[in-house]
C-alpha positions in Angstrom: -18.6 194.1 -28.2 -16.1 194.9 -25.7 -13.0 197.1 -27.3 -9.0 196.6 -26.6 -7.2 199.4 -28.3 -4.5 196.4 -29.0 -4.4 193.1 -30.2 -4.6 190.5 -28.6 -0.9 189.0 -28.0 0.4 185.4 -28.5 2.5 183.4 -28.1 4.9 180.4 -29.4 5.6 177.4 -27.1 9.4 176.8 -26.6 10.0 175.8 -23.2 8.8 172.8 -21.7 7.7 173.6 -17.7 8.7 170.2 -15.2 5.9 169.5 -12.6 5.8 171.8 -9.9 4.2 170.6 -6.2 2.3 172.7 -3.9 4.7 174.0 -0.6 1.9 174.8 1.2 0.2 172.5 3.5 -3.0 175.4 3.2 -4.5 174.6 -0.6 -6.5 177.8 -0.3 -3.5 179.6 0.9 -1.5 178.0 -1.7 -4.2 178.9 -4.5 -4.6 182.3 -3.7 -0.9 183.3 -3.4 -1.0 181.4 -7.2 -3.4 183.7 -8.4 -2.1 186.8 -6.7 1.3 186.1 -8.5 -0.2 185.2 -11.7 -2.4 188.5 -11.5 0.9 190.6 -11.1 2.7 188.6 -13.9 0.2 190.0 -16.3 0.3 193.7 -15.3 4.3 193.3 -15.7 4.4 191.1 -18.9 1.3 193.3 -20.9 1.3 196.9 -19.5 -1.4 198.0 -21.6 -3.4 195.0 -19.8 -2.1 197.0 -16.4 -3.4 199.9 -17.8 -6.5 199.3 -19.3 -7.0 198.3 -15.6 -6.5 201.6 -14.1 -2.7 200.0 -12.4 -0.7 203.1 -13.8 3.0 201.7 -12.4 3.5 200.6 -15.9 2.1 203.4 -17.9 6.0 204.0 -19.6 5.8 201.1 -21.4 4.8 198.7 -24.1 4.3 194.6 -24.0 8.1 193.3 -25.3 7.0 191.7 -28.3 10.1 190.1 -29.5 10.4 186.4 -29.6 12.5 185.7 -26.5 9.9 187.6 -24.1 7.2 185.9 -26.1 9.0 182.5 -25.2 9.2 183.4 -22.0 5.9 184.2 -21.3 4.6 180.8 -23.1 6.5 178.8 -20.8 5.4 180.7 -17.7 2.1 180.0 -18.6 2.6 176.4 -18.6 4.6 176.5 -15.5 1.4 178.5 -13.9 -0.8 175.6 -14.8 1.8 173.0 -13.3 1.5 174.8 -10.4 -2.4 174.7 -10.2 -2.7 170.9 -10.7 -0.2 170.0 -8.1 -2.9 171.8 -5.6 -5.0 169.5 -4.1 -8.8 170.6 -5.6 -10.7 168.3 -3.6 -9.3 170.2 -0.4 -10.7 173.3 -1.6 -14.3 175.3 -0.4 -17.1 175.4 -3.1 -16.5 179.0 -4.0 -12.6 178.2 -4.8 -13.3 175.0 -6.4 -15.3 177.6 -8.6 -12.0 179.6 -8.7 -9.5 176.4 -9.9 -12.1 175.7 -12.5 -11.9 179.1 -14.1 -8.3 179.4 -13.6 -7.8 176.0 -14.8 -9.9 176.6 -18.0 -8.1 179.8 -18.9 -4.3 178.4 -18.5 -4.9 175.0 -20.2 -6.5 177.2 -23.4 -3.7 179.4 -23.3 -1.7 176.7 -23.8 -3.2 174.9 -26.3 -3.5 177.7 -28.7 0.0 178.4 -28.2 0.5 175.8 -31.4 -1.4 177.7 -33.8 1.2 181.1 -33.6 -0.8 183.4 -33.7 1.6 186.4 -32.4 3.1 186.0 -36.2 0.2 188.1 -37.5 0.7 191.3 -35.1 -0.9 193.9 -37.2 -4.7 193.5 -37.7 -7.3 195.9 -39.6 -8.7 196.1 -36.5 -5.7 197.0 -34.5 -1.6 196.7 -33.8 1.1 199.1 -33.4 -0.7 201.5 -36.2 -3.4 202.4 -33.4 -1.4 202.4 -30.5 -2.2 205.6 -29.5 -6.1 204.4 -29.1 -4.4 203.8 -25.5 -4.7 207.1 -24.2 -8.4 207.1 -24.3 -8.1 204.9 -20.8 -5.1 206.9 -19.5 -5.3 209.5 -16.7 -3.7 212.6 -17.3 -4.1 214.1 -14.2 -0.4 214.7 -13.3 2.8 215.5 -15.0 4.2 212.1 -14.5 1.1 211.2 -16.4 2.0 213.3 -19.5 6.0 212.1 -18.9 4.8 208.5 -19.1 3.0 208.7 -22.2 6.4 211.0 -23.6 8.1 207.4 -22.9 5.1 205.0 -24.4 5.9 207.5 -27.5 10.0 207.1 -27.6 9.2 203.6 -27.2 6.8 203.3 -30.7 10.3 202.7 -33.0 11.3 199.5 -30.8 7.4 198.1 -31.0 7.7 198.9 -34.6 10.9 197.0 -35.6 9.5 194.0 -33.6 5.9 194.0 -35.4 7.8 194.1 -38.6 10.0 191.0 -37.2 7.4 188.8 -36.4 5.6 189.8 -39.7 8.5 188.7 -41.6 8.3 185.4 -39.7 5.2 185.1 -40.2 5.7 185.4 -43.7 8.5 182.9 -43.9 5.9 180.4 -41.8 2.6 181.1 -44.4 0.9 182.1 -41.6 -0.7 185.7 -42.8 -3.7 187.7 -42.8 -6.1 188.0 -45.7 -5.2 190.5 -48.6 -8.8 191.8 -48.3 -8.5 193.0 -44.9 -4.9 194.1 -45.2 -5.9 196.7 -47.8 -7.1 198.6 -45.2 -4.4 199.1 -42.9 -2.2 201.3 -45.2 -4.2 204.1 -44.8 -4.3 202.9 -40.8 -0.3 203.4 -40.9 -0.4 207.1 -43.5 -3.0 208.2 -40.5 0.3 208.6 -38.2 2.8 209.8 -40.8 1.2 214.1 -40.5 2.9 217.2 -41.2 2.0 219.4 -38.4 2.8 216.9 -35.2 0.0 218.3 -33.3 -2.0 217.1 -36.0 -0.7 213.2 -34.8 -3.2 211.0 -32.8 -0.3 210.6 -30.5 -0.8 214.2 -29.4 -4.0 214.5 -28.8 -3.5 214.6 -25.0 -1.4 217.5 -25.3 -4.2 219.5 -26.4 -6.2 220.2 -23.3 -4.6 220.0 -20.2 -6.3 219.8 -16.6 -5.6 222.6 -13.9 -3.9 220.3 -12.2 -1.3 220.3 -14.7 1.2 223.4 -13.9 1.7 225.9 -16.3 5.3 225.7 -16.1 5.3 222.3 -17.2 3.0 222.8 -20.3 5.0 224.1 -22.7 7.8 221.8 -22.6 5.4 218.8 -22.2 4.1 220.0 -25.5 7.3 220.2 -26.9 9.0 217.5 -26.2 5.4 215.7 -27.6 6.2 217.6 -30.9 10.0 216.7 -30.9 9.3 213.0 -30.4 6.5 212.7 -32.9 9.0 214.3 -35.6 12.1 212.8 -34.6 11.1 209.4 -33.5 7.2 208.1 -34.3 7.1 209.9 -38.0 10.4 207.7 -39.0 8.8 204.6 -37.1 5.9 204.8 -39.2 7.6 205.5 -42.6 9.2 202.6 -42.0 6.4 200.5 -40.9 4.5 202.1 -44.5 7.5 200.9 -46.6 7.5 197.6 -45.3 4.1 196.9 -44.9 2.9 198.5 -48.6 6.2 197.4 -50.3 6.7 193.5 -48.7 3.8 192.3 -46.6 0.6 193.5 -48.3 2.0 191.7 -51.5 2.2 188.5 -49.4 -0.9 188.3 -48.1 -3.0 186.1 -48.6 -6.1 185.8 -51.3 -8.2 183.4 -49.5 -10.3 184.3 -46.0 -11.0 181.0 -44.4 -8.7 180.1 -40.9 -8.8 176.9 -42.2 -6.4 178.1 -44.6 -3.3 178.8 -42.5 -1.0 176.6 -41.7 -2.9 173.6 -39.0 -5.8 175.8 -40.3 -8.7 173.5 -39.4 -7.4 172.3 -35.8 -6.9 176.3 -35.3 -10.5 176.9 -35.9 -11.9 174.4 -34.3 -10.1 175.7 -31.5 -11.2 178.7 -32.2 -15.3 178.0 -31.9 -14.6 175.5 -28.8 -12.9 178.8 -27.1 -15.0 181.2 -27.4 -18.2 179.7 -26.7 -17.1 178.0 -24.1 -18.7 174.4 -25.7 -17.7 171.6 -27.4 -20.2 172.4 -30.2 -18.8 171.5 -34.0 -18.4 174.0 -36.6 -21.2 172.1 -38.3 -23.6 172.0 -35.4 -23.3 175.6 -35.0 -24.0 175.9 -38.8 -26.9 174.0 -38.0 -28.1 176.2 -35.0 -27.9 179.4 -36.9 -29.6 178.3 -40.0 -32.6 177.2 -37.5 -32.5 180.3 -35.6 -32.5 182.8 -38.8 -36.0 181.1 -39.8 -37.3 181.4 -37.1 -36.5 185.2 -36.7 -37.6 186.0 -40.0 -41.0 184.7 -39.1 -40.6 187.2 -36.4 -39.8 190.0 -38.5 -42.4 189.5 -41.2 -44.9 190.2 -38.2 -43.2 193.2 -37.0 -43.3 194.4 -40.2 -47.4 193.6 -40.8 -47.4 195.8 -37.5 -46.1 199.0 -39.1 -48.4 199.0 -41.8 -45.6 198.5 -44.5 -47.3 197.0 -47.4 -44.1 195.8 -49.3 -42.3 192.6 -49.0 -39.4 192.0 -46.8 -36.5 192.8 -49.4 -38.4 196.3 -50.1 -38.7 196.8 -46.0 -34.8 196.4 -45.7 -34.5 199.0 -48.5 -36.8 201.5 -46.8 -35.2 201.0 -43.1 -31.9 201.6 -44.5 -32.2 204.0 -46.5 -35.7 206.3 -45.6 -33.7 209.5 -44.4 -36.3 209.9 -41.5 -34.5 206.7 -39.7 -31.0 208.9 -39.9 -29.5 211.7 -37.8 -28.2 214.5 -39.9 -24.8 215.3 -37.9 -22.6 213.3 -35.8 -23.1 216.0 -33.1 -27.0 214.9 -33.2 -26.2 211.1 -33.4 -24.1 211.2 -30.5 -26.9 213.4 -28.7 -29.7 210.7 -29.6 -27.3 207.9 -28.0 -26.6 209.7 -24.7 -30.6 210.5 -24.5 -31.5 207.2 -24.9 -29.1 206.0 -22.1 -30.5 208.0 -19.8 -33.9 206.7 -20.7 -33.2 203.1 -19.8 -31.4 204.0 -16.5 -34.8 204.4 -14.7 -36.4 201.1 -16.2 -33.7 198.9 -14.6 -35.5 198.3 -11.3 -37.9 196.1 -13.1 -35.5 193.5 -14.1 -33.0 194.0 -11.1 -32.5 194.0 -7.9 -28.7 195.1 -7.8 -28.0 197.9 -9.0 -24.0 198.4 -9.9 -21.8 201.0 -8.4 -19.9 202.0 -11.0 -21.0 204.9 -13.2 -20.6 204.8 -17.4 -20.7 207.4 -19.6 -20.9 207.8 -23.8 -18.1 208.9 -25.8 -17.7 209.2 -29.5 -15.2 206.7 -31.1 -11.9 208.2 -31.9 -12.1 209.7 -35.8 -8.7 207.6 -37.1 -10.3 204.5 -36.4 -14.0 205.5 -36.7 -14.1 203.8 -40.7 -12.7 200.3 -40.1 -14.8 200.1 -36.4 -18.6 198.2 -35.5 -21.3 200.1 -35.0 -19.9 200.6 -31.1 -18.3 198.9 -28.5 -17.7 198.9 -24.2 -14.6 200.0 -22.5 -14.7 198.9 -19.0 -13.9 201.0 -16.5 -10.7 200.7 -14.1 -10.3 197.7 -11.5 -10.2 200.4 -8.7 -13.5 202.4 -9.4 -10.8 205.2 -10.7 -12.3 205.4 -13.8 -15.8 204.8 -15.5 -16.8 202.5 -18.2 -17.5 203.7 -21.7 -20.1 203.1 -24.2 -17.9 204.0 -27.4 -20.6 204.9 -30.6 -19.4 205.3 -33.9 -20.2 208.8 -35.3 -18.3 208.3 -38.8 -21.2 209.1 -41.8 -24.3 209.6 -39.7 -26.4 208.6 -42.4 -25.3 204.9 -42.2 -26.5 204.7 -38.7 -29.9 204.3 -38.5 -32.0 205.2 -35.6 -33.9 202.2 -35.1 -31.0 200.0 -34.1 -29.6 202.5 -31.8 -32.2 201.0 -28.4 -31.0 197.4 -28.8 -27.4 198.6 -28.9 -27.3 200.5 -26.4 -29.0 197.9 -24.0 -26.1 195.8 -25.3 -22.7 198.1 -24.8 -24.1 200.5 -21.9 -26.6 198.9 -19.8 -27.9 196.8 -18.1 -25.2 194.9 -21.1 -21.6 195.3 -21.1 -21.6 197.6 -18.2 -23.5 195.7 -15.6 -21.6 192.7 -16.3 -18.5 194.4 -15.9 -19.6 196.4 -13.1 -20.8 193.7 -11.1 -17.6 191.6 -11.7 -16.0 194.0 -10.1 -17.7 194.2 -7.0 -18.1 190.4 -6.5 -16.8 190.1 -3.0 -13.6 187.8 -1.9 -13.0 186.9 -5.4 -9.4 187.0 -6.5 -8.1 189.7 -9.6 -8.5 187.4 -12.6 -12.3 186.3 -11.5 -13.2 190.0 -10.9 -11.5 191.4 -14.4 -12.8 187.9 -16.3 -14.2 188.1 -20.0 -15.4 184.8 -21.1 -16.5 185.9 -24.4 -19.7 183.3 -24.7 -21.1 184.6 -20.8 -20.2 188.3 -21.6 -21.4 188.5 -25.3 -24.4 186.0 -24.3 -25.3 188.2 -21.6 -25.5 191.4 -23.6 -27.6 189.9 -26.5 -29.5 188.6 -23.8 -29.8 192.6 -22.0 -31.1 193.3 -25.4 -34.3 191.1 -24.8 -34.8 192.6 -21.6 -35.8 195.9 -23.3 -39.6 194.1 -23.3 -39.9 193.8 -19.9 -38.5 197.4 -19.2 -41.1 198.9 -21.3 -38.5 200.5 -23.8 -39.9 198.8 -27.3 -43.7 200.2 -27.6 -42.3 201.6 -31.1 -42.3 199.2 -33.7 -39.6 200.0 -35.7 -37.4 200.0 -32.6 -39.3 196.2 -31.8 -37.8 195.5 -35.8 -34.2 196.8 -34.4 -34.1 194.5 -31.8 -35.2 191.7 -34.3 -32.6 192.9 -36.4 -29.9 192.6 -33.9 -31.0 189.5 -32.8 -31.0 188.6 -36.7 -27.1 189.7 -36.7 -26.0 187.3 -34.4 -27.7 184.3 -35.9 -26.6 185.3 -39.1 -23.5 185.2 -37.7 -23.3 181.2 -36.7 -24.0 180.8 -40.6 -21.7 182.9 -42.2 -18.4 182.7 -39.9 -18.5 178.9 -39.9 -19.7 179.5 -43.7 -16.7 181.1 -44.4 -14.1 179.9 -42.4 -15.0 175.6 -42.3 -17.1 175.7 -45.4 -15.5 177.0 -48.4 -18.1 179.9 -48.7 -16.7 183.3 -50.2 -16.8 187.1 -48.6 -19.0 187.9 -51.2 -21.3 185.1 -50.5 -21.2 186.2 -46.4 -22.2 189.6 -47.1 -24.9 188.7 -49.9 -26.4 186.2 -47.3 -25.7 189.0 -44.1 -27.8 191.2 -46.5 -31.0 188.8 -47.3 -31.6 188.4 -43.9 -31.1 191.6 -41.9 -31.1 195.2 -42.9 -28.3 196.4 -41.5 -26.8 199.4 -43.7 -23.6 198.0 -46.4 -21.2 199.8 -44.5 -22.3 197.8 -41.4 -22.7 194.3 -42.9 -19.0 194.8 -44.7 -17.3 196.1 -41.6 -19.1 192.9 -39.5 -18.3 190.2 -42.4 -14.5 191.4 -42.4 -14.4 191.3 -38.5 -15.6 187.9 -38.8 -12.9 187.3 -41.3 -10.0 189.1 -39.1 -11.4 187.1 -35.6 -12.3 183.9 -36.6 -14.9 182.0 -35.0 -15.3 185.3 -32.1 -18.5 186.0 -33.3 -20.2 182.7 -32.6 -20.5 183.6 -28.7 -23.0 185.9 -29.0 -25.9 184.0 -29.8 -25.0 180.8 -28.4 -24.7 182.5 -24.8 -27.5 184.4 -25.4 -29.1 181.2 -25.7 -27.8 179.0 -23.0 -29.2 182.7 -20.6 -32.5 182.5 -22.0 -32.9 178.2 -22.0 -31.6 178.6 -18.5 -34.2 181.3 -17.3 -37.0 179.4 -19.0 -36.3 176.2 -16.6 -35.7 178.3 -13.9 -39.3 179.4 -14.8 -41.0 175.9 -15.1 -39.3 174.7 -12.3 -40.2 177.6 -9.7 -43.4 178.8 -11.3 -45.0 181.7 -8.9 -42.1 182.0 -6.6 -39.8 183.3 -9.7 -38.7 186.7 -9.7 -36.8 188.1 -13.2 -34.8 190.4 -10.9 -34.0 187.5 -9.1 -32.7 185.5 -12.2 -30.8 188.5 -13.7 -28.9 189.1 -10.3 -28.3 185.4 -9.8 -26.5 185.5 -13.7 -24.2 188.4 -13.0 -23.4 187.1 -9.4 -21.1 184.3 -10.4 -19.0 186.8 -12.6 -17.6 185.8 -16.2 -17.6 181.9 -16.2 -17.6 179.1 -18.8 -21.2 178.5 -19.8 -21.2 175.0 -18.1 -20.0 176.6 -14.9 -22.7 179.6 -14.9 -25.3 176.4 -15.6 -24.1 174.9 -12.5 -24.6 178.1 -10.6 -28.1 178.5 -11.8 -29.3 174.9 -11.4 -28.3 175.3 -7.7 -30.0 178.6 -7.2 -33.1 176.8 -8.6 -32.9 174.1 -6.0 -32.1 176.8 -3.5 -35.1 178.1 -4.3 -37.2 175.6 -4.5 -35.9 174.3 -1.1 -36.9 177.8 0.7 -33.5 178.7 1.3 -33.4 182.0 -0.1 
């Protein structure tokens, strides 16, 4: 799962963009200068975007989320995807045809969804303007300016504030609100940021430790002006974001879960499962899918579980695996010393299943403690554009004894590497590509690929134990169950309760997991379907590539050849793969 400290940001179509033509008589020259100017339009318009980047020009400042800038970004996106089709395609090289399709596929969704308004829920229990300070764990603070920067991002918290609460209360006028059940949780979200002491604030937390570069005359009034601007301006903001939110909003949210329940509900989430896994599968087919792939699974799993010599049946074997205290750290401190351990141990295994080895480095840190409770198991912050700053595997170290230990090798293959962070790592370094192919995240490819890195713990030696074989099982278990229960619940009528019961039967992840996964499904509708169904377009594609070269395939081989193309629709990254084959085949590489 890849981590943004904010939501994601919407918005509402008001402008209608004319055709635009091409002034170029160079396409390519004409395309790139597009995507250049495109690329710098979303640094400017979504400054945490900028920063999450490692681009600090913007680091001052918050995305305007008031309705005219939300407008006006709508109908620049539609005047960016004039611009595109007025560019001659047909005039274009094979690797920037490959470009225009991306390009294309990202503006022409981003303005289709702009229909379903989905700015008008800003606040999430996931995210929003309650955890804005989960920012800072990407920010630099290796200069003053750095620390006077984030002193502005802090002034600016009331304005972000009053305009979250704006678009709530359209949203609210529209009927087009979160579920109750998830909204419960963000209360103790907002009280998280209303403290005493303000160097007991999340917002401070920079102002703690300072590096050498910092000088020590600037320190103390760094630290006070942190201090000042906590009590004076973020303390207020948040009071009032507590008395609107508890008093007006959580009242009129609503009971039911399903997306198909807001307003063009069912168009919304049929969107929804045709974005992010890059298909035209149905809600129904997928349905189908997952029900087909859970059987087949738990054939697996009953094996596994012969192998360990559990004599029980499956129900009593997901009783002892979660709850058995040898499968548990005792302390955070040791659960987040087992997780950097096993990173380490896969790092030498990845010659055996590539050839290209990323650049970048990664490192594990500890999710932050205010959002530790209503956060996955873990997740991947990539690291900057500029090699400034590595990636992060993020683990969650809130009640140790609700993570077990045999789940912890297929998730780290997953979030660290050769998952999140060789994808991401490699995007970076593809060479010649423009900004937005580099920085891509199609969720389908990227989610696909990391289930998929799971897997590849077999070849790399890493499951001889086999309760850690039963983890990956598991995990691969989660994300079928997944295809059932989110189209379950949000295009078939099917209840939270009845998710979580199902979630339960079938894989024994801990109740504090299964909840947490069942109301993400709930809060990010249709999101979770990508995982297995790129996992499985990655694994049909490698079996062809299989048949069809016999002795002259090379795994390394196919692994490089799926991270070479960078994030791509699934149809594109088929493409790619079915010409490597014949490339192959042919003796031409």
């Amino acid at each position: 799962m890849i981590r943004s400290f904010l939501m994601a940001l919407g918005a509402a179509a008001v402008l209608t963009a004319a055709p635009v033509r091409a002034q170029s008589s160079d396409p390519a020259a004409t395309l790139h200068k597009l995507f250049a100017d495109e690329w710098e339009r979303g640094l400017v318009e979504s400054p945490e975007n900028a920063s999450n980047n490692g681009d600090n020009r913007f680091n001052d400042r918050w995305t305007d989320m008031s309705l005219a800038a939300i407008a006006k970004r709508e109908g620049e996106d539609r005047a960016a995807l004039a611009k595109l089709k007025a560019i001659d395609r047909k005039a274009l090289s094979a690797a920037d045809q490959l470009n225009y399709d991306t390009f294309q596929w990202q503006l022409e969704r981003a303005v289709e969804r702009q229909q379903f308004h989905e700015y008008l829920q800003p606040v999430s229990h996931q995210g929003g303007v309650q955890t804005a300070d989960g920012l800072a764990e990407v920010l630099p603070f290796a200069s003053t300016k750095d620390y006077r920067d984030w002193l502005k991002r802090m002034q600016a918290i009331p304005t972000l504030v009053d305009q979250s609460i704006a678009l709530m209360r359209e949203g609210v006028k529209a009927g087009n609100v979160p579920p109750k059940v998830l909204m419960q949780r963000v209360p103790a979200q907002i009280a998280a940021q209303i403290v005493d002491d303000p160097t007991k604030s999340p917002f401070y937390r920079p102002f703690l430790h300072f590096s050498d570069a910092i000088p020590q005359a600037d320190r103390a009034a760094l630290q006070a002006g942190a201090q000042r601007t906590i009590r004076e301006q973020l303390i207020p903001a948040y009071q009032k974001l507590a008395a609107y939110f508890n008093g007006e909003y959580l009242p009129k949210a609503r009971d039911s879960i399903a997306a198909s329940d807001l307003p063009n509900g069912k168009a919304y989430y049929d969107f929804l499962a045709r974005y992010y896994t890059t298909t035209d599968l149905s809600a129904a087919q997928i349905h189908a899918i997952g029900l087909k792939e859970v059987a087949r699974i738990r054939a697996e799993m009953e094996k596994v579980k012969d192998e360990t010599g559990f004599k029980g049946t499956m129900p009593e074997f997901f009783t002892y695996l979660r709850s058995d205290p040898k499968f548990f750290e005792k302390t955070p401190e040791a659960l987040l010393t087992h997780y950097r351990a096993l990173a380490k141990r896969i790092d030498p295994e990845l010659v055996k299943v590539f050839k290209t080895i990323p650049r970048l480095p990664y490192g594990v840190r500890p999710i932050p403690d205010n959002i530790a409770p209503d956060t996955t198991t873990a997740y991947y912050q990539p690291g900057a554009s500029d090699g400034s700053r590595p990636g992060y595997y993020y683990v969650n170290l809130y009640k140790p004894e609700v993570r077990p230990t045999w789940e912890m090798m297929p998730l780290t293959l997953h979030e660290s590497v050769p998952g999140h962070h060789f994808q991401f790592a490699r995007g970076l370094e593809l060479p010649d590509a423009p900004m937005f192919r580099r920085t891509a995240y199609f969720v389908a490819y990227g989610e696909g690929w990391g289930l998929y890195a799971e897997q590849l713990g077999y070849p790399m030696g890493l499951y001889d134990d086999p309760y850690d074989h039963f983890g990956q099982l598991t995990y691969e278990m989660w994300r079928a169950v997944r295809l059932v229960v989110d189209t379950g619940m949000h295009s078939m009528g099917w209840s939270r309760e009845k998710a979580i019961a199902y979630f339960k039967d079938n894989a024994p992840k801990t109740d504090q997991d299964i909840v947490n996964e069942v109301d993400r499904y709930i809060g990010t509708p249709a999101q979770a379907l990508a995982y297995k169904i790129g996992q499985m377009k990655i694994s049909q594609l490698r079996d062809k590539a299989k048949a069809e070269l016999g002795p002259k395939f090379d795994l390394r081989e196919y692994d490089d050849a799926v991270l070479e193309t960078g994030s791509v629709p699934l149809d594109a990254l088929e493409r790619h793969i079915d010409a490597w084959i014949a490339a192959r085949k042919a003796g031409k590489a």
